[in-house]
N, C-alpha and C positions, 0 to 999 in steps of 0.2 A: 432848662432855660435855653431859649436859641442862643446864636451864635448874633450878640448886639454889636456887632462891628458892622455885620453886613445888611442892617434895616437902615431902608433910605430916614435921613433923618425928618422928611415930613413926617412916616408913620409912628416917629418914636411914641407920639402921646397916645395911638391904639397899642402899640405893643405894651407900654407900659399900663393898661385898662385889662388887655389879656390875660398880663402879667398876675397883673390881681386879683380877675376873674379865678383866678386859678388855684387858687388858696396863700398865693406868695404875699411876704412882707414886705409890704410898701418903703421899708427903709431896707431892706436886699435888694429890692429891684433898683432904687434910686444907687444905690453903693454901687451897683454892678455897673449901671451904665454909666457912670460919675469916671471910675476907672478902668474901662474900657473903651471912652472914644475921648476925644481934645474938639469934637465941632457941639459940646453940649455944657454948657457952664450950670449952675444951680447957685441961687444966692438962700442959705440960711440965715 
């Protein structure tokens, strides 16, 4: 997985599509980006 600190946060919702492309678990990829930046909230 890259390094999601450093994707501008326009591209998060293609990196997060790439992400998944990719064979990753849509609830890793959310986890990861969830605690690795504070400019991305998620409401469950």
């Amino acid at each position: 997985m890259s390094n999601v600190k450093e994707i501008p946060f326009n591209q998060i919702r293609s990196w997060v599509r790439s992400e998944s492309a990719k064979g990753r678990n849509m609830r890793e990829i959310v986890a990861k980006l969830a605690s690795s930046r504070n400019d991305v909230q998620f409401f469950l």
